[in-house]
C-alpha positions in Angstrom: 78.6 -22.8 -1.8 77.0 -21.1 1.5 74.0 -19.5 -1.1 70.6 -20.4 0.6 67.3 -19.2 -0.8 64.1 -19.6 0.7 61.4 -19.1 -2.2 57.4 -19.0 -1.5 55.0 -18.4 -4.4 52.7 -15.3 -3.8 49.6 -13.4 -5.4 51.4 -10.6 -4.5 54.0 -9.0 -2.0 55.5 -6.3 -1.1 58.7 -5.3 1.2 58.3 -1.8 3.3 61.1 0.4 5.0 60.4 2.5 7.7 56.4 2.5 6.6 57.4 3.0 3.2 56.9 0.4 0.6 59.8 0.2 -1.7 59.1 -2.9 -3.4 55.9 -4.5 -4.7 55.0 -7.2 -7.3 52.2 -9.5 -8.3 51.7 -13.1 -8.7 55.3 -14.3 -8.3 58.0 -15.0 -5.8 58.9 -13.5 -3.2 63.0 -14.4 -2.7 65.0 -14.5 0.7 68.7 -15.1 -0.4 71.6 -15.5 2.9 74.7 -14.6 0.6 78.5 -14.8 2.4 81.9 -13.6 0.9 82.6 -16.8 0.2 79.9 -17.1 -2.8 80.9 -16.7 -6.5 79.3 -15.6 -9.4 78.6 -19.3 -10.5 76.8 -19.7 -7.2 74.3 -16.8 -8.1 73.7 -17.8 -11.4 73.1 -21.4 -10.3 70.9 -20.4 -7.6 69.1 -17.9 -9.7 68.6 -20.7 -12.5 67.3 -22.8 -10.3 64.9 -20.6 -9.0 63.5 -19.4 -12.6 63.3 -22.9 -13.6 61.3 -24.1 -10.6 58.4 -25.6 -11.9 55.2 -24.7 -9.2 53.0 -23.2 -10.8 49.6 -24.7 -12.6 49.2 -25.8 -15.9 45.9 -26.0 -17.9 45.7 -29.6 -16.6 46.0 -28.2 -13.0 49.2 -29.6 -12.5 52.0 -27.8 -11.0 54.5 -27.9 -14.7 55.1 -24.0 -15.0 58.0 -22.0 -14.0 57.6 -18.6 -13.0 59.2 -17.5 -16.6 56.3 -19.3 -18.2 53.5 -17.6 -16.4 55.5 -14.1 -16.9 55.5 -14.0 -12.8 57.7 -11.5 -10.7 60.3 -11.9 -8.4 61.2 -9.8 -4.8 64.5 -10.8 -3.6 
């Protein structure tokens, strides 16, 4: 498996293309993925488990114990 992903949590982000945004979320994720040929489909989905089950995000304790599916955060990949 070559998969990398390089994940930072954001208040918000957004990706632009020639001065024009075409992607924008909220609190969230914001993704870089480096994919090769060589990658299945069990790579993504184990990479894209991992990444929704990431738990970095406070709780009501103020202790990082969320995941992103918890708080109802986005993702831009």
């Amino acid at each position: 498996m070559y998969l990398r992903a390089v994940v930072q949590r954001v208040t918000s982000s957004s990706v632009s293309v020639e001065s024009e945004v075409v992607g924008t979320i909220g609190r969230g994720f914001l993704v870089l993925i480096g994919v090769t040929s060589d990658d299945t489909d069990r790579d993504v989905e184990y990479i894209a488990d991992k990444i929704a089950n990431m738990r970095v995000f406070d709780d009501e304790d103020g202790k990082l114990n969320l995941s992103i599916m918890d708080v109802g955060g986005e993702v831009l990949a």
